[in-house]
N, C-alpha and C positions, 0 to 999 in steps of 0.2 A: 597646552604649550607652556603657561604659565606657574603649571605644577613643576611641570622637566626643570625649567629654568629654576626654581627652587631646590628641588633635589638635588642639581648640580649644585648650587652654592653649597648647603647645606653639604654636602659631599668633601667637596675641596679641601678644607681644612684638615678633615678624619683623615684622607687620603696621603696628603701630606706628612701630619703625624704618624701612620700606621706603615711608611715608608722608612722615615727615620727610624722607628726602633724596629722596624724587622731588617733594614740593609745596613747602615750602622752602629746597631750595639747586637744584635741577634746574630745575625748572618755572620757579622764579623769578630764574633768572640766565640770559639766550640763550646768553651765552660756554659755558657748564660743557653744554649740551643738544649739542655739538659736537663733544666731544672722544672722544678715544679711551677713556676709564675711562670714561665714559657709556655708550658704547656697549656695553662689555663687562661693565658691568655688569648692563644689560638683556639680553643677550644669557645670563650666569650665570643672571639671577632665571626666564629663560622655559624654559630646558635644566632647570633643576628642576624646574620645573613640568609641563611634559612629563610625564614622570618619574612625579610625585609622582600627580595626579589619577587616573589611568587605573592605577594601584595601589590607590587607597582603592576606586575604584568596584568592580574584582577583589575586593576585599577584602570590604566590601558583599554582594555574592552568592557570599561564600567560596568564590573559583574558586582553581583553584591556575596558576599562572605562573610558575614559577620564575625564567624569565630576566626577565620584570619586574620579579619580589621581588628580585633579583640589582644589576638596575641603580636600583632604586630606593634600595637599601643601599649602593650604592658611585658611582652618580654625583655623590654630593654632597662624595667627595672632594676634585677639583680644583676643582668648582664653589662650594661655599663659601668658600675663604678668596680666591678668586679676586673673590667676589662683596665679600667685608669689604674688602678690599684698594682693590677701587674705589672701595665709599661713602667709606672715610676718604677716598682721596685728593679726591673730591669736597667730602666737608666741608672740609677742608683747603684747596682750594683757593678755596671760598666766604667762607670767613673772612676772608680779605682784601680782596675784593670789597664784602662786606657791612661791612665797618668803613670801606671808603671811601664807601659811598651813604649809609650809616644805615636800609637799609632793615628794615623791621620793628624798629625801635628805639623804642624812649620812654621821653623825656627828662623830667627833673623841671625845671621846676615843672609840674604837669597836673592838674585836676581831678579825679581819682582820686588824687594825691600818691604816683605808683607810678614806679617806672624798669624799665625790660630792656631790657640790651644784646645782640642777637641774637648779637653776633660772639663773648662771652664765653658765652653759650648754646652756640654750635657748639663751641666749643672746649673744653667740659667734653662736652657730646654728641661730640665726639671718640675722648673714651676707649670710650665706648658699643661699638663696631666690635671695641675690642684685647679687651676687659673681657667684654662678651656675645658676642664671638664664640668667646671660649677658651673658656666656658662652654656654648655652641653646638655645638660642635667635640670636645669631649668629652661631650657627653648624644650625640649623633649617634652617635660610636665605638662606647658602648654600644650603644647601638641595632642598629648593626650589626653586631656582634657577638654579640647575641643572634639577630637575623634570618640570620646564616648558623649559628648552630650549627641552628637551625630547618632551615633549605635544606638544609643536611649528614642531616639527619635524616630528610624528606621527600622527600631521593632515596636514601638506601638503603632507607627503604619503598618508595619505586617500584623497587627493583633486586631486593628480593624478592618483591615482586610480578608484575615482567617473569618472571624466576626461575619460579616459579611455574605462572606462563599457558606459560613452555616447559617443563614440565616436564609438564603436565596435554595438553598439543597432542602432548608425544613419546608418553604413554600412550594416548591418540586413535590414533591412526597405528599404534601398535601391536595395538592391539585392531582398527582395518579390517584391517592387511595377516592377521593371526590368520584373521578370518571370509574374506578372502578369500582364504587357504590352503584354508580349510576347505568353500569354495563346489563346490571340483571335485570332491572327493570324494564327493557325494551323489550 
């Protein structure tokens, strides 16, 4: 239960930021749904994902999978900064978009006597990407880090284990070929 409750934190944040640039700068601008860092960015968020689920659920019925546990701790190498590297250039390139429409802007004077300017939003949500992704990128390392000193661990149990089952299978063999040394002389 202790895991869950980490994976939701751990969650939070991504979910959050992965909302903001696909509903507004993605979804909300046709130019940016086109380009090549859209696509590659979706293309990062769904390669981890892969990944990711079909490891909690393993995990869930504590099976062991090494080469899941394996790629779930190391494909998020290229695919995370691959993945930060889009959304900025998306924000990035919305910013100037959004400061020529005005969209999602409000201006004073207004019946609530409030202002936001979306384009000065993205552009401190800019840093968000440099700032939570090194933040990201370094809990992940640990992460991995720990999960393969794990994996290192969990196959030299399975090595003396194998070890083991041949050693128990050479003593087998040796006790039939024994009795059946011993068959003819009766």
């Amino acid at each position: 239960m202790l895991q869950d409750q980490n994976v939701r934190e751990e969650q939070s944040p991504k979910v959050v930021g992965r909302a903001i640039v696909l509903f507004s700068v993605v979804d909300a601008e046709p130019s940016l749904q086109t380009s090549f860092s859209c696509y590659l960015l979706v293309v990062a968020w769904c390669a981890v994902e892969v990944v990711r689920y079909p490891y909690y659920i393993v995990q869930i019925y504590e099976l062991y999978f090494p080469k899941l546990m394996w790629l779930r701790y190391n494909v998020w190498v290229p695919l995370y900064p691959i993945g930060l590297i889009c959304e900025a250039s998306l924000v990035y390139q919305c910013i100037e978009l959004v400061s020529q429409s005005g969209r999602l802007t409000v201006t004073l004077p207004n019946s609530l006597n409030v202002a936001f300017d979306f384009s000065l939003f993205l552009k401190i949500y800019l840093a968000a990407p440099a700032i939570g992704g090194l933040f990201l990128l370094m809990h992940m390392g640990s992460q991995r880090t720990k999960a393969m000193k794990k994996l290192a661990k969990l196959k030299q149990m399975e090595d003396v284990y194998h070890k083991q089952k041949d050693l128990i299978d050479i003593k087998k063999e040796k006790s039939t070929d024994c009795d059946s040394a011993l068959i003819p002389l009766l």
